[in-house]
PDB file with one MODEL, atoms N, CA, C and O in Angstrom:
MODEL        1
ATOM      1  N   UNK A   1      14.001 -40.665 -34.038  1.00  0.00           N
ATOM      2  CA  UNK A   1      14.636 -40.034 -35.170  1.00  0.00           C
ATOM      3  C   UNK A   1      15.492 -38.869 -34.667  1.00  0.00           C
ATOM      4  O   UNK A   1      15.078 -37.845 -34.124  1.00  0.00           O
ATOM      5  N   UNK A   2      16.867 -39.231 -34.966  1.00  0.00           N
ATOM      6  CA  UNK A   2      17.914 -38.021 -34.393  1.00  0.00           C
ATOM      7  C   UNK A   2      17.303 -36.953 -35.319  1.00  0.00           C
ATOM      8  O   UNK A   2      16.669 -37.071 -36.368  1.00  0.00           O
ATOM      9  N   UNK A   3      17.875 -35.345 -34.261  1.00  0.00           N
ATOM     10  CA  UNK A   3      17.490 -34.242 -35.110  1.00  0.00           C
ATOM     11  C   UNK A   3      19.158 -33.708 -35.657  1.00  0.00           C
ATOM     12  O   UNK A   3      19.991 -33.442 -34.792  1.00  0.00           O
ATOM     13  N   UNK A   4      19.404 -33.629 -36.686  1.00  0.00           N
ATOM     14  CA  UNK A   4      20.690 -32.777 -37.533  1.00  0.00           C
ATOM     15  C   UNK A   4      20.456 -31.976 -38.422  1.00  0.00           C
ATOM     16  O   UNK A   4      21.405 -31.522 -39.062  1.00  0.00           O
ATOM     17  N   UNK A   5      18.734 -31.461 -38.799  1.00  0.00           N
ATOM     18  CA  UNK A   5      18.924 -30.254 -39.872  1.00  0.00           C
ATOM     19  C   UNK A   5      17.614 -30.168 -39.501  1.00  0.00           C
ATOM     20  O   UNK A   5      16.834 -31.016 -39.070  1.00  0.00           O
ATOM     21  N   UNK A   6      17.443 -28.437 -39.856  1.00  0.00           N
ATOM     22  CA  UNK A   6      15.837 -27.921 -40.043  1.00  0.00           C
ATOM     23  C   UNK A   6      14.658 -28.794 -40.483  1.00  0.00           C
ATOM     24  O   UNK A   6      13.502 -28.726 -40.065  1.00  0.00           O
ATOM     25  N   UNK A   7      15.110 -29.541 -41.309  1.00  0.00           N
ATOM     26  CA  UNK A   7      13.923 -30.663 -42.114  1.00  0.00           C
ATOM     27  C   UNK A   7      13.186 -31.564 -40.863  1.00  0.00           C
ATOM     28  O   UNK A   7      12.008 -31.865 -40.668  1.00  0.00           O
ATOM     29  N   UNK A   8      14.378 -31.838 -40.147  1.00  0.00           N
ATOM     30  CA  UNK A   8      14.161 -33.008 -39.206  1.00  0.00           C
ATOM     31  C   UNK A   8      13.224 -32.450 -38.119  1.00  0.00           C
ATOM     32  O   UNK A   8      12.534 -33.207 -37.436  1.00  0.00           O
ATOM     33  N   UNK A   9      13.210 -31.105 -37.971  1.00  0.00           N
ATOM     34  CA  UNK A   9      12.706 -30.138 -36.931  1.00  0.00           C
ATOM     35  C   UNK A   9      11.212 -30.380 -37.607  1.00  0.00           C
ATOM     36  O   UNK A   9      10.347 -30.973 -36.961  1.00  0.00           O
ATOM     37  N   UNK A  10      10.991 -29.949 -38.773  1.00  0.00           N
ATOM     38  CA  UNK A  10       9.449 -29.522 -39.524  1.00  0.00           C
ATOM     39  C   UNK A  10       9.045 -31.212 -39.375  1.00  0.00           C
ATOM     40  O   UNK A  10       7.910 -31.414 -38.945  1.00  0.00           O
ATOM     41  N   UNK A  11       9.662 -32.111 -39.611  1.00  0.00           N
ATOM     42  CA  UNK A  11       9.000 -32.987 -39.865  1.00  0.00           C
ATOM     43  C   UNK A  11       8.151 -33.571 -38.479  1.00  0.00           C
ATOM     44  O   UNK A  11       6.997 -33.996 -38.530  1.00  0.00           O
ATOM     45  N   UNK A  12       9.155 -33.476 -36.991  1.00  0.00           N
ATOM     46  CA  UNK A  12       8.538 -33.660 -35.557  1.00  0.00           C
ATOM     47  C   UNK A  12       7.718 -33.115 -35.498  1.00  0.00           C
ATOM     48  O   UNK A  12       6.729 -33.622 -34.968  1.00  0.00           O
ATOM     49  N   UNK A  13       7.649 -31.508 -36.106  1.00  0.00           N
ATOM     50  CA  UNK A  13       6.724 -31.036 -35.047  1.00  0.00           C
ATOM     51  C   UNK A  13       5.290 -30.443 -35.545  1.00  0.00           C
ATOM     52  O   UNK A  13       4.267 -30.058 -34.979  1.00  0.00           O
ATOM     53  N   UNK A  14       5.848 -30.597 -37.223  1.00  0.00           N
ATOM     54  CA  UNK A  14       4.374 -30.901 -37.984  1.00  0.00           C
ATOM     55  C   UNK A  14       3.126 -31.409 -37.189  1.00  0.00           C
ATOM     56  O   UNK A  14       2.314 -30.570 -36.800  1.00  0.00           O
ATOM     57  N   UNK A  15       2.902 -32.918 -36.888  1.00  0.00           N
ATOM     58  CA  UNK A  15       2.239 -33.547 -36.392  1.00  0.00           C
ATOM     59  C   UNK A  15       1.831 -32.297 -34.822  1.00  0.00           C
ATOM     60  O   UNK A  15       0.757 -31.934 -34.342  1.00  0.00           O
ATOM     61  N   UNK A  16       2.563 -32.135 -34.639  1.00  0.00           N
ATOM     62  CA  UNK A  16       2.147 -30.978 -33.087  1.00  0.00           C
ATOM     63  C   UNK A  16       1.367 -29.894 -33.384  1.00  0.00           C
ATOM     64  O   UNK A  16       0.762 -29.387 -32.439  1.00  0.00           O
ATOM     65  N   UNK A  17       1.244 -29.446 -34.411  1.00  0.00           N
ATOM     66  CA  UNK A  17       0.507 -28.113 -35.217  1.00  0.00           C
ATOM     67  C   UNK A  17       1.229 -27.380 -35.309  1.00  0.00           C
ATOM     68  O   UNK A  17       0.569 -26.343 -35.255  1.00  0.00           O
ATOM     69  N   UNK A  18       2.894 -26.944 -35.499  1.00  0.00           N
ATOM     70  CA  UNK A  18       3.831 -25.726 -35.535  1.00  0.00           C
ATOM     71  C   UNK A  18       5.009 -26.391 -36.775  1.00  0.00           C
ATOM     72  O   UNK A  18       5.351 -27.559 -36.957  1.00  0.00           O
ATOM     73  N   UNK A  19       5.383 -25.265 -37.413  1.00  0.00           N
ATOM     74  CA  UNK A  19       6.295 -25.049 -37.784  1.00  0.00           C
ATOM     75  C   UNK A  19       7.472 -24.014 -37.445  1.00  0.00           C
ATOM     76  O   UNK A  19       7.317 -23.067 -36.674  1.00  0.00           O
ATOM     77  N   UNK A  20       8.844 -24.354 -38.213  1.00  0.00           N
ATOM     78  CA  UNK A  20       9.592 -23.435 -37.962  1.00  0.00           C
ATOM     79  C   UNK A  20      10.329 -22.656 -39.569  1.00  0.00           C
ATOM     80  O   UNK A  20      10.328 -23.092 -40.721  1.00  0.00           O
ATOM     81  N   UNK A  21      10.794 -21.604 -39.092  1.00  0.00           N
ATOM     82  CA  UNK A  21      10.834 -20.851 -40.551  1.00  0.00           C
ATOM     83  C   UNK A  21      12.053 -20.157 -40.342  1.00  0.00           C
ATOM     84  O   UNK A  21      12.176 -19.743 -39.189  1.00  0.00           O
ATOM     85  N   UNK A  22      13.092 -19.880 -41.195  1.00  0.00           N
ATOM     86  CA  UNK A  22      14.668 -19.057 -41.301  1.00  0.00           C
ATOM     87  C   UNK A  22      14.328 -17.924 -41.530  1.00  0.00           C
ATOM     88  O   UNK A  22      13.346 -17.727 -42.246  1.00  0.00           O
ATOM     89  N   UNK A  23      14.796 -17.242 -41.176  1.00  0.00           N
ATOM     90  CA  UNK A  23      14.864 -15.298 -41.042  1.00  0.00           C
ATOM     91  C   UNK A  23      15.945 -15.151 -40.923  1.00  0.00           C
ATOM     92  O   UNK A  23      16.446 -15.301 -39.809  1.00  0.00           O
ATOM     93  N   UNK A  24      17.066 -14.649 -42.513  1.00  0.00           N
ATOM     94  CA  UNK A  24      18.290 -13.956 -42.472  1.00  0.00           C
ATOM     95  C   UNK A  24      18.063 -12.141 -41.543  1.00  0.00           C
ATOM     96  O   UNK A  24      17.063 -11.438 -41.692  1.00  0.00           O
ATOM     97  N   UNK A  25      19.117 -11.825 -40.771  1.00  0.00           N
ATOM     98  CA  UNK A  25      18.849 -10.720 -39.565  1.00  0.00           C
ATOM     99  C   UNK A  25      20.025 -10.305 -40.026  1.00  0.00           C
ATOM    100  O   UNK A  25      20.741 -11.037 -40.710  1.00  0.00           O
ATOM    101  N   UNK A  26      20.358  -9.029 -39.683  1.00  0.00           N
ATOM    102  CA  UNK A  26      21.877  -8.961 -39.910  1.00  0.00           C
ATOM    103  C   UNK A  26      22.826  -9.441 -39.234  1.00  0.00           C
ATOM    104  O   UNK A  26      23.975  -9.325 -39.660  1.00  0.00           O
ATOM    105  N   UNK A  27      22.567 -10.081 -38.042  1.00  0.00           N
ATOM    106  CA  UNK A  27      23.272 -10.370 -36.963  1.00  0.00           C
ATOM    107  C   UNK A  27      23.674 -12.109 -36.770  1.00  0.00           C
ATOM    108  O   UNK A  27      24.400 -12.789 -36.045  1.00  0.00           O
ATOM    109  N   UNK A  28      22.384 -12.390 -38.286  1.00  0.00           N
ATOM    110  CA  UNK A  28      22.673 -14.333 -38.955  1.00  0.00           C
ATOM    111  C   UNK A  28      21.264 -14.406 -38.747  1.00  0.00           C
ATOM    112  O   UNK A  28      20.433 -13.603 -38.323  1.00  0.00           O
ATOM    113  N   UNK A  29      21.202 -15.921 -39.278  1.00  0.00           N
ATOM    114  CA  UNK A  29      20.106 -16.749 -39.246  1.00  0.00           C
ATOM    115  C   UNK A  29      19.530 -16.687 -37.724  1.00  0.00           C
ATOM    116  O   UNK A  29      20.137 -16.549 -36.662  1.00  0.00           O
ATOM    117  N   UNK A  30      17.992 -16.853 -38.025  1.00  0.00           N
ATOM    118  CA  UNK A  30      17.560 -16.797 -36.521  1.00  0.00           C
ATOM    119  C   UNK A  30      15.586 -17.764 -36.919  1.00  0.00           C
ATOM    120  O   UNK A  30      14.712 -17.365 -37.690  1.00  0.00           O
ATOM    121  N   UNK A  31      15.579 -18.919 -36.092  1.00  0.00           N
ATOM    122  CA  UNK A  31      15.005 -19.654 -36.219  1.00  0.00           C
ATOM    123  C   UNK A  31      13.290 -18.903 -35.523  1.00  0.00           C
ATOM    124  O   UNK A  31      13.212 -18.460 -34.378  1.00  0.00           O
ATOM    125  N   UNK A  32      12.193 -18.919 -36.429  1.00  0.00           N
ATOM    126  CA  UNK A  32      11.403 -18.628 -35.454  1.00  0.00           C
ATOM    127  C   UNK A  32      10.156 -20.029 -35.556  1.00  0.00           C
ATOM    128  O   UNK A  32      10.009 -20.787 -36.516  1.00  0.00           O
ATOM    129  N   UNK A  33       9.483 -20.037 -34.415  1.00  0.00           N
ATOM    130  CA  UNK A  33       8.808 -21.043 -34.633  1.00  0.00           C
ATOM    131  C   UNK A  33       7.189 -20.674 -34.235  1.00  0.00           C
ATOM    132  O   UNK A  33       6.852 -19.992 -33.268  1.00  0.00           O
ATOM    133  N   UNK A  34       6.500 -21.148 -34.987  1.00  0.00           N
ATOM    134  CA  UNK A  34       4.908 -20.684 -35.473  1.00  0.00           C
ATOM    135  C   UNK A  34       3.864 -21.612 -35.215  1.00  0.00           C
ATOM    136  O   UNK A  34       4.166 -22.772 -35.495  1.00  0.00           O
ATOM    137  N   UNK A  35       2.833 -21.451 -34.806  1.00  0.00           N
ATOM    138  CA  UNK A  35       1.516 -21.759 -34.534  1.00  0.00           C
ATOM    139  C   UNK A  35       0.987 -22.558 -36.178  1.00  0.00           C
ATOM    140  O   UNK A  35       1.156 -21.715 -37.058  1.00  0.00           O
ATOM    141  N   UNK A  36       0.716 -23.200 -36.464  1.00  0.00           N
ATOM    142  CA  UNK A  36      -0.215 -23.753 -37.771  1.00  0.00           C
ATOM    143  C   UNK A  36      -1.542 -22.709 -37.720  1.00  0.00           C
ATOM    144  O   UNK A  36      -1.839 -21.755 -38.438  1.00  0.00           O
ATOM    145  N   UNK A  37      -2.190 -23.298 -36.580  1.00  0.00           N
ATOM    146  CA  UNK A  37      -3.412 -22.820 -36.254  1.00  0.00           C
ATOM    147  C   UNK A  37      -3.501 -21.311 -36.369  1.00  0.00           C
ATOM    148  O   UNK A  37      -4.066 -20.845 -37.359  1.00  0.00           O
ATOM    149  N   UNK A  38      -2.986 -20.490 -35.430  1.00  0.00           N
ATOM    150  CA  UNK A  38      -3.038 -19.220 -35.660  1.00  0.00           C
ATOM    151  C   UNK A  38      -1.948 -18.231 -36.330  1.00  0.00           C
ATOM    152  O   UNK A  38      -2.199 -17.030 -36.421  1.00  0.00           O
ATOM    153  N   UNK A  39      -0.863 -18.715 -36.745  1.00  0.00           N
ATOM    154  CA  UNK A  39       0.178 -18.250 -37.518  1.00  0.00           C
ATOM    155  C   UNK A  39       0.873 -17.750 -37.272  1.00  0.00           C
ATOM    156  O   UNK A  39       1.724 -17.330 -38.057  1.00  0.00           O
ATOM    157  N   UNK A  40       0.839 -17.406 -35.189  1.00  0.00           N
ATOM    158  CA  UNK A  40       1.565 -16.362 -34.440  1.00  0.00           C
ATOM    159  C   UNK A  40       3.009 -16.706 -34.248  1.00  0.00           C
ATOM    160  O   UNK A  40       3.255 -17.837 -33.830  1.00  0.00           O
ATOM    161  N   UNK A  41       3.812 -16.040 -34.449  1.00  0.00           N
ATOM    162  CA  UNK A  41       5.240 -16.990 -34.142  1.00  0.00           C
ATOM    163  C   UNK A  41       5.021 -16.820 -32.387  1.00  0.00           C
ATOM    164  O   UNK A  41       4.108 -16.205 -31.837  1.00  0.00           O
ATOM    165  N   UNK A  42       6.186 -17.586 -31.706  1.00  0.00           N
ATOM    166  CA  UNK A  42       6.341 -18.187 -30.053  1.00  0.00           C
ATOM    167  C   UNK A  42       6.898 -16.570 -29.796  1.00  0.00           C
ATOM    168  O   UNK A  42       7.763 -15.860 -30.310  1.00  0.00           O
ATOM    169  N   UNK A  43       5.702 -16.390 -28.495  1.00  0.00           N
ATOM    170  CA  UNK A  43       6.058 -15.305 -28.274  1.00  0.00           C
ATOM    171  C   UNK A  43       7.404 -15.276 -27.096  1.00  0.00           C
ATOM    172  O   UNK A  43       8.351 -16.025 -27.338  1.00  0.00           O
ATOM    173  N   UNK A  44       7.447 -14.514 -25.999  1.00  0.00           N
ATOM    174  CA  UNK A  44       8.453 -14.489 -25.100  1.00  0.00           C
ATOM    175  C   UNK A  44       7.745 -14.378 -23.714  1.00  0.00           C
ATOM    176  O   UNK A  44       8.057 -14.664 -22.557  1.00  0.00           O
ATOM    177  N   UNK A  45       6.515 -13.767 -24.415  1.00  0.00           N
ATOM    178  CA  UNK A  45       5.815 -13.660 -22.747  1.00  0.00           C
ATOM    179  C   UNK A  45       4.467 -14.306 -23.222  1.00  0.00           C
ATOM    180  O   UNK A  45       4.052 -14.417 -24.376  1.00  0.00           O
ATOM    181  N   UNK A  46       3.822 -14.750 -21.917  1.00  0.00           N
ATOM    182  CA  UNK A  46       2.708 -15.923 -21.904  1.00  0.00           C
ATOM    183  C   UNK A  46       1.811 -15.406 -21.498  1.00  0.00           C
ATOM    184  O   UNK A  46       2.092 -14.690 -20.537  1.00  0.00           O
ATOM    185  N   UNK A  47       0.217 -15.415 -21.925  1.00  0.00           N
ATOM    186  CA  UNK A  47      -0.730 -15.497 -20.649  1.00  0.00           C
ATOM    187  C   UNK A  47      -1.300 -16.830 -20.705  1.00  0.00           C
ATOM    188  O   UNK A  47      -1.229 -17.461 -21.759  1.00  0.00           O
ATOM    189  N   UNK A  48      -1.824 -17.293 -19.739  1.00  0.00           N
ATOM    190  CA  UNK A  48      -2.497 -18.803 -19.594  1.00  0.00           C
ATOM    191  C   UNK A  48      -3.214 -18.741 -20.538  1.00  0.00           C
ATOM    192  O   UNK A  48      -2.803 -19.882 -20.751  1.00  0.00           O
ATOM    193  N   UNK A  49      -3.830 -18.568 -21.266  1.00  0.00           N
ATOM    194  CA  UNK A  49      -4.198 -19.090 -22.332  1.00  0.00           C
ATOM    195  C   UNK A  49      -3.098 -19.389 -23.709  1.00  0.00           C
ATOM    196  O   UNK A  49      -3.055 -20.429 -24.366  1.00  0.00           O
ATOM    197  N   UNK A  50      -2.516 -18.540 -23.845  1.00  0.00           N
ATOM    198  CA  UNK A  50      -1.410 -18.814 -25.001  1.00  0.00           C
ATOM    199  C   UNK A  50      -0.373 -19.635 -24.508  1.00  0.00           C
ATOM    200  O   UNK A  50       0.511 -20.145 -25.195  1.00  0.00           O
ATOM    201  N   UNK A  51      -0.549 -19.764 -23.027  1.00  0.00           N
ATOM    202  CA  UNK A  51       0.564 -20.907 -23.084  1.00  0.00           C
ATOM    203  C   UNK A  51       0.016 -21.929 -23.189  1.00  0.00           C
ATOM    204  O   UNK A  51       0.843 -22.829 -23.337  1.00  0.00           O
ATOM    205  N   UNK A  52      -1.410 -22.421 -23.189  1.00  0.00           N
ATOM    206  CA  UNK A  52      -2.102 -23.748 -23.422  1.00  0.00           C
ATOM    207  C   UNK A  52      -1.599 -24.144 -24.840  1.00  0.00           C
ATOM    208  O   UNK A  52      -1.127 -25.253 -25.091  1.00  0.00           O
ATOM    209  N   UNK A  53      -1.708 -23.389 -25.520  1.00  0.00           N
ATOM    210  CA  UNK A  53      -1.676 -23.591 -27.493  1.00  0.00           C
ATOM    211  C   UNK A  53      -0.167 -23.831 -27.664  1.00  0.00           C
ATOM    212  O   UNK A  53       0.202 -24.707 -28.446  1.00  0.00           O
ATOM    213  N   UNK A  54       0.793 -23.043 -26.921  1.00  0.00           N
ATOM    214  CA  UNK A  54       2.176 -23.459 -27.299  1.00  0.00           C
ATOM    215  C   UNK A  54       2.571 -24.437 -26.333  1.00  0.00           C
ATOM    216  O   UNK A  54       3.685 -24.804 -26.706  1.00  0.00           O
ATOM    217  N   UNK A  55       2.238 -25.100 -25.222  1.00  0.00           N
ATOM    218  CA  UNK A  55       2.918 -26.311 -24.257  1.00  0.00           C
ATOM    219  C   UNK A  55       3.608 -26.954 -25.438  1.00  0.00           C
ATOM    220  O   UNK A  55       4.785 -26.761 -25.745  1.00  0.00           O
ATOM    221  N   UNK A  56       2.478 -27.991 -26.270  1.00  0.00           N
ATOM    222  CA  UNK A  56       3.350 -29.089 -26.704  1.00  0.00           C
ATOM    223  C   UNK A  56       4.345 -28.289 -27.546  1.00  0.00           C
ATOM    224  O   UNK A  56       5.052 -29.206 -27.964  1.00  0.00           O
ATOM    225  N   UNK A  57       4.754 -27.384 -27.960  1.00  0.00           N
ATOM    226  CA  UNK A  57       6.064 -27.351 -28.474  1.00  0.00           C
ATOM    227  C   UNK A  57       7.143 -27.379 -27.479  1.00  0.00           C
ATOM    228  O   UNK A  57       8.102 -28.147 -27.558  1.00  0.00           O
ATOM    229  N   UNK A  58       6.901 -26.224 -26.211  1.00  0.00           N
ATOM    230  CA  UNK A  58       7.505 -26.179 -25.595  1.00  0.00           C
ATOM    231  C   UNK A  58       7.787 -27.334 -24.543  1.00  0.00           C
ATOM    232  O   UNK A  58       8.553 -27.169 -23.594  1.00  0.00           O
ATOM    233  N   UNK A  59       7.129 -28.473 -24.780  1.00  0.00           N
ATOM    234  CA  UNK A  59       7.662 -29.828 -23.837  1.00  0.00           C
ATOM    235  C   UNK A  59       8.246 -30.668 -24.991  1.00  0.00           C
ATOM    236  O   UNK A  59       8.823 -31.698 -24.644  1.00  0.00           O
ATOM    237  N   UNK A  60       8.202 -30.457 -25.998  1.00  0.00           N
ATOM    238  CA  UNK A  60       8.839 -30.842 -27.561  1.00  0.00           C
ATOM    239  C   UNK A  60      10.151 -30.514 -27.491  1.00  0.00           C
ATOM    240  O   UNK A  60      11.044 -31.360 -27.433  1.00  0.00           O
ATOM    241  N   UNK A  61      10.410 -28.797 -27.491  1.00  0.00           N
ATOM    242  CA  UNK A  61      11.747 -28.492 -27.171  1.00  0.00           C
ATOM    243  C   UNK A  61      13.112 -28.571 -25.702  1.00  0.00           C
ATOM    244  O   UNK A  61      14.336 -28.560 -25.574  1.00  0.00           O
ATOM    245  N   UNK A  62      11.753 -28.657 -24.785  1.00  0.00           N
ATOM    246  CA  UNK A  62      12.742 -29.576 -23.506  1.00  0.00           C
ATOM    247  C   UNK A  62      13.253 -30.876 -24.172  1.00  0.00           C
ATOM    248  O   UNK A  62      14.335 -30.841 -24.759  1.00  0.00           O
ATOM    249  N   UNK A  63      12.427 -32.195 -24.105  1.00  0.00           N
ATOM    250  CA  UNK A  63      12.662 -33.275 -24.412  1.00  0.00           C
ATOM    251  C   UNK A  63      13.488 -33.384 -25.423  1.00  0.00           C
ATOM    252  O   UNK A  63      13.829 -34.566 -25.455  1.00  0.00           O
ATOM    253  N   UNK A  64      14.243 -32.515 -26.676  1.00  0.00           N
ATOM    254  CA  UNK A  64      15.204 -32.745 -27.691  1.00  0.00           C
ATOM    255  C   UNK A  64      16.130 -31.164 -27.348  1.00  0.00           C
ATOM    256  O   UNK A  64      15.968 -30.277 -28.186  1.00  0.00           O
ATOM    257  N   UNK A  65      16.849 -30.928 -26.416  1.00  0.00           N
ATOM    258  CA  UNK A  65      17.242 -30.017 -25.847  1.00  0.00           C
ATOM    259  C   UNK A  65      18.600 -29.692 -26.293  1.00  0.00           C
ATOM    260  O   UNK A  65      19.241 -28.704 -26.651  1.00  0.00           O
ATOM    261  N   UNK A  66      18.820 -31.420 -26.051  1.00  0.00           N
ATOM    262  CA  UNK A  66      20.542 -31.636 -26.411  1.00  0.00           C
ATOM    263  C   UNK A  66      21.028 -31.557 -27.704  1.00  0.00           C
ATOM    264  O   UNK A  66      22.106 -31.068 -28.042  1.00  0.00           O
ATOM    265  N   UNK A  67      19.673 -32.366 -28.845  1.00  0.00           N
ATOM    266  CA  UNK A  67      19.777 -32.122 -30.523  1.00  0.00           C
ATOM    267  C   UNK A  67      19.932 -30.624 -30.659  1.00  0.00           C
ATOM    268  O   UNK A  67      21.011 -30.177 -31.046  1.00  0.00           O
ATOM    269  N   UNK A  68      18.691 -29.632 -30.299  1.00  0.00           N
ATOM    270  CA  UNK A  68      18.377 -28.601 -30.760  1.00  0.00           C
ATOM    271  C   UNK A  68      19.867 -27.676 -30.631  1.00  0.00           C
ATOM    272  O   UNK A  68      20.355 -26.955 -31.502  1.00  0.00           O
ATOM    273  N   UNK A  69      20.573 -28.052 -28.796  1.00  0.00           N
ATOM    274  CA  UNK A  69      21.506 -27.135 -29.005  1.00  0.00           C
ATOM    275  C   UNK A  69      23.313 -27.575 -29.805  1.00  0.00           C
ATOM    276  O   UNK A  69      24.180 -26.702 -29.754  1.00  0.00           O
ATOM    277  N   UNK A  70      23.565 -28.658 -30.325  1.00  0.00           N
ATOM    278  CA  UNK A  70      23.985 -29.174 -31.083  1.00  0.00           C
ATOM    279  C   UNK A  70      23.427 -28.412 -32.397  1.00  0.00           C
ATOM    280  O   UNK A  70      24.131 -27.452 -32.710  1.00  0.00           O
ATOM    281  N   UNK A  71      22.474 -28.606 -33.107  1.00  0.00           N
ATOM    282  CA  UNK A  71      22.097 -28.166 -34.564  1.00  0.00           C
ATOM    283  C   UNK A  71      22.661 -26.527 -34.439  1.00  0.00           C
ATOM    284  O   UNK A  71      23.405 -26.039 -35.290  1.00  0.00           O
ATOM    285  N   UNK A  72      22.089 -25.650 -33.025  1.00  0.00           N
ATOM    286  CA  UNK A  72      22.535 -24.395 -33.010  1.00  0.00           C
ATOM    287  C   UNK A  72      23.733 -24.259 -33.444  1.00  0.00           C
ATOM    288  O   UNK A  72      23.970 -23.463 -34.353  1.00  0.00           O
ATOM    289  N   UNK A  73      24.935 -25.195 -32.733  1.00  0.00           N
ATOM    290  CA  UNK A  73      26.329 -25.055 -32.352  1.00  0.00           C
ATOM    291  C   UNK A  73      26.622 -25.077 -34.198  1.00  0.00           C
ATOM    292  O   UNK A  73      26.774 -24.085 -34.911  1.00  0.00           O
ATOM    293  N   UNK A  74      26.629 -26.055 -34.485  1.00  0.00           N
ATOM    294  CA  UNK A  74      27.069 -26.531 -36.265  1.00  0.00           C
ATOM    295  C   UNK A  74      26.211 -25.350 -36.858  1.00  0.00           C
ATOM    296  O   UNK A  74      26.868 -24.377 -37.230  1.00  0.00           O
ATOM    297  N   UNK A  75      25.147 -25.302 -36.971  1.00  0.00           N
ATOM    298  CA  UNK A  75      24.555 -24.134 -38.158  1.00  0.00           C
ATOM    299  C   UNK A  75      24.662 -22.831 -37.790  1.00  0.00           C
ATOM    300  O   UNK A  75      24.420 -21.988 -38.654  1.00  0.00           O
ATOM    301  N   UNK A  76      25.113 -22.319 -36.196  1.00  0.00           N
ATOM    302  CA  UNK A  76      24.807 -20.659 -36.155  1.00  0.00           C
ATOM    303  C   UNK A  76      23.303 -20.402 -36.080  1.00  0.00           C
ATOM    304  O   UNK A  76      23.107 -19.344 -35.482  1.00  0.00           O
ATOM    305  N   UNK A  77      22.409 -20.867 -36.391  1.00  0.00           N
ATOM    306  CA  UNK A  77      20.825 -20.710 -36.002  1.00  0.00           C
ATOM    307  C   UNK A  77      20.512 -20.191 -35.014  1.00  0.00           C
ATOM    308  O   UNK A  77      20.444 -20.965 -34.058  1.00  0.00           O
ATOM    309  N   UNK A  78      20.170 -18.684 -34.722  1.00  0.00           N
ATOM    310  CA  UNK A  78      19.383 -18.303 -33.456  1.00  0.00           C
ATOM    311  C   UNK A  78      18.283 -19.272 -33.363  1.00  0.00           C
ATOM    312  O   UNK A  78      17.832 -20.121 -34.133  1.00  0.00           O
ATOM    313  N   UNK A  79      18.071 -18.982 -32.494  1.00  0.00           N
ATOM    314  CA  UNK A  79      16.831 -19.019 -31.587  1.00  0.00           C
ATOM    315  C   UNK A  79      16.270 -20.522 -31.369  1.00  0.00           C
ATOM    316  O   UNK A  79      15.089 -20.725 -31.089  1.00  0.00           O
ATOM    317  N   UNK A  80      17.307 -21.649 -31.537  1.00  0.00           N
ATOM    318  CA  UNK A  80      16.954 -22.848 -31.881  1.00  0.00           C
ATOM    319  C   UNK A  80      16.991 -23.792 -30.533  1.00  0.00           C
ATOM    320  O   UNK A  80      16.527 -24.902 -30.270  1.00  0.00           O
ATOM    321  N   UNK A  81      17.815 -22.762 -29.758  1.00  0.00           N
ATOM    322  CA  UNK A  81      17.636 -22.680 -28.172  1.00  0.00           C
ATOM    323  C   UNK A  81      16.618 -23.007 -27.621  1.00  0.00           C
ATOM    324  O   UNK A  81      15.612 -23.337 -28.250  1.00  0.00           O
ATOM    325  N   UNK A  82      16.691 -22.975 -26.348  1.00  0.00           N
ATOM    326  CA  UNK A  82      15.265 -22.742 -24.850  1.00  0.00           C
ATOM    327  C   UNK A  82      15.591 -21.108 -24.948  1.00  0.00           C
ATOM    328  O   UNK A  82      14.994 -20.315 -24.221  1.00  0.00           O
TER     329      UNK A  82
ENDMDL
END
């Protein structure tokens, strides 16, 4: 299933335990993406344990790299990046 809008994002990665959520900034839209389980949004820095709980997103967002930065390009969406 190609990714072309936020929907398409919630619907992959549902099944993974995370969602993602829009935050108008003054600077635009900026995508953050969240834990189910613990509600933490993706931090920036890791310790081995928190990177156990976020891998599968983050091998989620390698593997659709090229969609994600495409959707960035058309919508302006921070953070929808690596």
């Amino acid at each position: 299933m190609p990714i072309t809008t936020i929907n398409d994002i919630r619907k992959q990665i549902k099944p993974l335990g995370f969602n993602i959520r829009i935050k108008s900034f003054s600077y635009g839209p900026h995508a953050q993406w969240i834990n189910m389980a613990t509600g933490l949004v993706l931090p920036t820095v890791f310790s081995r344990e928190s990177l156990i709980d976020w891998q599968p997103l983050l091998d989620w967002r390698l593997q659709h790299d090229a969609e994600l930065q495409a959707l960035a390009d058309q919508s302006l969406i921070y953070g929808l990046r690596r």
